[in-house]
C-alpha distance (Angstrom), angle and dihedral (degrees) to the residues before:
residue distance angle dihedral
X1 . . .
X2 3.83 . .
X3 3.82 92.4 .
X4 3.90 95.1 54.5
X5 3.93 92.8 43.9
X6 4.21 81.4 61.8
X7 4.09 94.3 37.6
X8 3.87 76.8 50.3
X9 3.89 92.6 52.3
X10 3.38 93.1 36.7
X11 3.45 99.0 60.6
X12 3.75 96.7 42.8
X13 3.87 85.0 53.6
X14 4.25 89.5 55.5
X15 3.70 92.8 38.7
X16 3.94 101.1 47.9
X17 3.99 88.2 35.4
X18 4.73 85.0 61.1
X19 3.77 83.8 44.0
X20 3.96 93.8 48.6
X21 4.09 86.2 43.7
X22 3.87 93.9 46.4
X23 3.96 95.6 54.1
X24 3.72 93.7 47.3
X25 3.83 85.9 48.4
X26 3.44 90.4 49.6
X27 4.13 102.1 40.5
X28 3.84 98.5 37.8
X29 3.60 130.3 -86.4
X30 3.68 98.8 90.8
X31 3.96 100.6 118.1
X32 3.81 87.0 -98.5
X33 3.49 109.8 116.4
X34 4.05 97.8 -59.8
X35 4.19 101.1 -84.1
X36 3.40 113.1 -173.2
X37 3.84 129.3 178.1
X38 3.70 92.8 -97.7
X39 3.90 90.5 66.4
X40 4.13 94.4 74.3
X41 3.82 117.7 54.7
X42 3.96 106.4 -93.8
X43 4.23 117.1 -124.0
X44 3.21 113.1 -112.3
X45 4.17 118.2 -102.5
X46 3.88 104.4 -128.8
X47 3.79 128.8 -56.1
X48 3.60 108.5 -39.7
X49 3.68 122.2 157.0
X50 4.00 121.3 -112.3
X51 4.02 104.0 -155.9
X52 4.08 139.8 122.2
X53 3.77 84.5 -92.4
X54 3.68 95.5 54.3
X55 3.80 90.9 43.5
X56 4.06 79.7 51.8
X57 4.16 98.2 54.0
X58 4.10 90.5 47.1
X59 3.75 96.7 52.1
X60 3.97 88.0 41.6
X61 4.23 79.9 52.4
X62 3.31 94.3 48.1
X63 3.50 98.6 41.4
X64 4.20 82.0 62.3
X65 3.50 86.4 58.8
X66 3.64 105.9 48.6
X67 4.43 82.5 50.5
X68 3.83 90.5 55.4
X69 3.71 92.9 44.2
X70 3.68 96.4 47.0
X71 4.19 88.3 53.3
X72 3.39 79.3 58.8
X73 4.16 91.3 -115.4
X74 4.09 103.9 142.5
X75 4.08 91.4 -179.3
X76 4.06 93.1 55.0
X77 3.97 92.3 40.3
X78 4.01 83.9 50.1
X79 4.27 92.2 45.1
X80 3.50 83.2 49.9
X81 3.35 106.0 52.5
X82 3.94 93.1 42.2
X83 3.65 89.3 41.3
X84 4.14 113.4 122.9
X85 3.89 85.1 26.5
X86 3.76 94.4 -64.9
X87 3.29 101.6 -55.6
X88 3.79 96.5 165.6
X89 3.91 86.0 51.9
X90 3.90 84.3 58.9
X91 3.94 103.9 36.9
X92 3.89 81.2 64.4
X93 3.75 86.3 59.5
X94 2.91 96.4 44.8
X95 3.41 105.0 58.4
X96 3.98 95.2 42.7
X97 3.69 98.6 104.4
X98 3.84 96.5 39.4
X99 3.86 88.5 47.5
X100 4.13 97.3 47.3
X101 3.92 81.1 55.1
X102 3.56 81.2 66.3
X103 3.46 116.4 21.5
X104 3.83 116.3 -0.3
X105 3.95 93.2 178.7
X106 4.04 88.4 52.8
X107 3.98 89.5 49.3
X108 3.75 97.2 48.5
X109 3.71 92.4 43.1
X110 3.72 83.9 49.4
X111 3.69 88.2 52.8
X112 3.73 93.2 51.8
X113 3.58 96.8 47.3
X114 3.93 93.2 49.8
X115 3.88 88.5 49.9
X116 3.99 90.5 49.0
X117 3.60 88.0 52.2
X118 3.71 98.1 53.1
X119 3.51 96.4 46.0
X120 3.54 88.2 54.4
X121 4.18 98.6 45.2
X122 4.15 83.3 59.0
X123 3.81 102.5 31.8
X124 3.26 126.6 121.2
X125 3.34 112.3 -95.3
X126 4.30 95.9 12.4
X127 3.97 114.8 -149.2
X128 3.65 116.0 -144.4
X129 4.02 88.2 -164.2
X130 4.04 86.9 50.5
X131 3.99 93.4 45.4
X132 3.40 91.1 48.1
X133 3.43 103.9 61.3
X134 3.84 89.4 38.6
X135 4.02 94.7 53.0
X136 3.78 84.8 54.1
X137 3.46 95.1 50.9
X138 3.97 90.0 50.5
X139 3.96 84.1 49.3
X140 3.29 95.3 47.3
X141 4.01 90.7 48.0
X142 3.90 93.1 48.9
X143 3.77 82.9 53.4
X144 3.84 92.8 58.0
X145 3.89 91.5 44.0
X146 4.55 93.6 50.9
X147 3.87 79.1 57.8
X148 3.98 100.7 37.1
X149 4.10 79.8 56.0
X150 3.76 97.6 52.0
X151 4.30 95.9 -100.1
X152 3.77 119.1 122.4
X153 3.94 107.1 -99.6
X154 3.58 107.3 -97.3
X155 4.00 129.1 -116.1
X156 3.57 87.5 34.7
Protein backbone atom coordinates (compact mmCIF):
# COMPACT_ATOMS: atom_id res chain seq x y z
CA UNK A 1 0.00 0.00 0.00
CA UNK A 2 2.86 2.32 1.06
CA UNK A 3 4.79 1.68 -2.18
CA UNK A 4 1.86 2.68 -4.54
CA UNK A 5 0.96 5.85 -2.39
CA UNK A 6 4.87 6.94 -3.50
CA UNK A 7 4.56 5.38 -7.27
CA UNK A 8 1.40 7.57 -6.96
CA UNK A 9 3.45 10.69 -5.86
CA UNK A 10 6.02 9.95 -7.92
CA UNK A 11 4.35 10.06 -10.94
CA UNK A 12 2.36 13.16 -10.22
CA UNK A 13 5.79 14.76 -9.41
CA UNK A 14 7.18 13.65 -13.28
CA UNK A 15 3.93 14.43 -14.87
CA UNK A 16 3.18 18.00 -13.35
CA UNK A 17 7.10 18.75 -13.51
CA UNK A 18 6.62 18.12 -18.17
CA UNK A 19 3.53 20.23 -17.72
CA UNK A 20 5.42 23.01 -15.62
CA UNK A 21 8.41 22.68 -18.40
CA UNK A 22 5.98 22.79 -21.41
CA UNK A 23 4.22 26.17 -20.35
CA UNK A 24 7.43 27.92 -19.69
CA UNK A 25 8.54 26.59 -23.10
CA UNK A 26 5.63 27.74 -24.52
CA UNK A 27 5.16 31.40 -22.67
CA UNK A 28 8.85 32.45 -22.55
CA UNK A 29 11.40 31.74 -20.11
CA UNK A 30 12.75 28.66 -21.59
CA UNK A 31 16.48 29.77 -22.33
CA UNK A 32 15.38 30.39 -25.92
CA UNK A 33 15.69 33.78 -26.68
CA UNK A 34 13.19 35.22 -23.85
CA UNK A 35 9.48 34.81 -25.76
CA UNK A 36 6.92 36.21 -24.02
CA UNK A 37 3.20 36.47 -24.94
CA UNK A 38 3.57 39.93 -26.21
CA UNK A 39 5.81 38.66 -29.13
CA UNK A 40 2.67 37.03 -31.26
CA UNK A 41 -0.28 39.31 -32.09
CA UNK A 42 -2.94 38.80 -29.20
CA UNK A 43 -6.84 37.63 -30.36
CA UNK A 44 -9.04 39.90 -29.83
CA UNK A 45 -11.54 39.49 -26.51
CA UNK A 46 -15.13 39.93 -27.94
CA UNK A 47 -16.56 42.82 -29.93
CA UNK A 48 -15.30 45.89 -28.54
CA UNK A 49 -15.14 49.01 -30.49
CA UNK A 50 -11.64 50.63 -31.53
CA UNK A 51 -12.49 54.52 -32.08
CA UNK A 52 -11.35 58.18 -30.68
CA UNK A 53 -14.18 57.72 -28.24
CA UNK A 54 -13.02 54.47 -26.96
CA UNK A 55 -9.45 55.74 -26.80
CA UNK A 56 -11.35 58.67 -24.74
CA UNK A 57 -13.27 56.28 -21.94
CA UNK A 58 -9.79 54.24 -21.24
CA UNK A 59 -7.64 57.24 -20.59
CA UNK A 60 -10.64 58.77 -18.50
CA UNK A 61 -10.29 54.98 -16.65
CA UNK A 62 -7.01 55.18 -16.28
CA UNK A 63 -6.81 58.53 -15.29
CA UNK A 64 -9.09 57.11 -12.07
CA UNK A 65 -6.43 54.91 -11.44
CA UNK A 66 -3.42 56.96 -11.49
CA UNK A 67 -5.77 59.47 -8.69
CA UNK A 68 -6.30 56.45 -6.38
CA UNK A 69 -2.76 55.39 -6.65
CA UNK A 70 -1.29 58.71 -6.08
CA UNK A 71 -3.56 58.97 -2.57
CA UNK A 72 -1.75 56.17 -1.94
CA UNK A 73 -5.19 53.84 -1.91
CA UNK A 74 -4.02 50.34 -3.70
CA UNK A 75 -7.77 48.77 -3.32
CA UNK A 76 -9.50 51.89 -5.25
CA UNK A 77 -6.56 52.09 -7.92
CA UNK A 78 -7.22 48.14 -8.29
CA UNK A 79 -11.45 48.70 -8.42
CA UNK A 80 -10.64 51.08 -10.85
CA UNK A 81 -8.71 49.51 -13.08
CA UNK A 82 -10.94 46.27 -13.05
CA UNK A 83 -13.92 48.37 -13.02
CA UNK A 84 -16.49 47.64 -16.18
CA UNK A 85 -14.96 44.07 -16.16
CA UNK A 86 -11.52 45.22 -17.12
CA UNK A 87 -12.12 46.86 -19.90
CA UNK A 88 -8.77 48.64 -20.09
CA UNK A 89 -7.18 45.09 -19.67
CA UNK A 90 -9.15 44.25 -22.93
CA UNK A 91 -8.92 47.56 -25.06
CA UNK A 92 -5.14 46.64 -25.00
CA UNK A 93 -6.15 43.44 -26.67
CA UNK A 94 -7.95 44.65 -28.61
CA UNK A 95 -6.03 46.86 -30.35
CA UNK A 96 -2.90 44.42 -30.70
CA UNK A 97 -3.34 43.47 -34.24
CA UNK A 98 -4.40 46.94 -35.49
CA UNK A 99 -1.42 48.44 -33.55
CA UNK A 100 1.45 45.76 -34.83
CA UNK A 101 0.16 47.00 -38.33
CA UNK A 102 1.63 50.03 -37.18
CA UNK A 103 4.02 49.75 -34.70
CA UNK A 104 4.79 46.20 -33.48
CA UNK A 105 7.56 47.44 -30.94
CA UNK A 106 4.84 50.01 -29.41
CA UNK A 107 2.22 47.03 -29.14
CA UNK A 108 4.49 44.56 -27.48
CA UNK A 109 5.85 47.13 -25.17
CA UNK A 110 2.27 47.92 -24.56
CA UNK A 111 1.73 44.34 -23.81
CA UNK A 112 4.51 44.23 -21.33
CA UNK A 113 3.62 47.20 -19.55
CA UNK A 114 -0.12 46.08 -19.14
CA UNK A 115 1.15 42.66 -17.82
CA UNK A 116 3.62 44.51 -15.30
CA UNK A 117 0.80 46.42 -14.13
CA UNK A 118 -1.47 43.58 -13.35
CA UNK A 119 0.91 41.64 -11.65
CA UNK A 120 1.52 44.43 -9.55
CA UNK A 121 -2.45 45.53 -8.79
CA UNK A 122 -2.71 41.68 -7.27
CA UNK A 123 0.80 41.09 -5.91
CA UNK A 124 1.59 40.37 -2.83
CA UNK A 125 2.43 43.08 -1.07
CA UNK A 126 1.00 45.94 -3.96
CA UNK A 127 3.00 49.37 -4.03
CA UNK A 128 1.02 52.36 -4.70
CA UNK A 129 4.45 54.31 -5.49
CA UNK A 130 5.36 51.24 -7.96
CA UNK A 131 1.73 51.18 -9.61
CA UNK A 132 1.80 54.54 -10.07
CA UNK A 133 4.48 55.03 -12.15
CA UNK A 134 3.53 51.84 -14.06
CA UNK A 135 -0.28 52.97 -14.71
CA UNK A 136 1.27 56.09 -16.20
CA UNK A 137 3.44 54.38 -18.30
CA UNK A 138 0.42 52.18 -19.64
CA UNK A 139 -1.39 55.67 -20.11
CA UNK A 140 1.15 57.13 -21.59
CA UNK A 141 1.58 53.99 -24.05
CA UNK A 142 -2.22 53.92 -24.96
CA UNK A 143 -1.61 57.54 -25.80
CA UNK A 144 1.12 56.68 -28.37
CA UNK A 145 -1.03 53.80 -29.84
CA UNK A 146 -4.71 56.42 -30.36
CA UNK A 147 -2.12 58.37 -32.49
CA UNK A 148 -0.08 55.35 -34.10
CA UNK A 149 -3.88 54.39 -35.33
CA UNK A 150 -4.76 57.72 -36.86
CA UNK A 151 -7.07 59.14 -33.52
CA UNK A 152 -6.07 62.37 -31.86
CA UNK A 153 -4.03 61.43 -28.62
CA UNK A 154 -6.31 61.55 -25.86
CA UNK A 155 -6.28 63.97 -22.68
CA UNK A 156 -5.02 66.53 -24.82
Amino acid sequence: MRGDILLFLGLVAVIGGGLIAAVIFLFGGGGGGGSSVCDRPLPPQGDREISQDAFQARDAGITQVIEAARMGNVQAANEAYYADNNEIHNFTINIDQRLRGEDEELAKELCEAVIELEEDLVGAQPSADVILVQVRRVQDLLREAAEALGYTRPGE
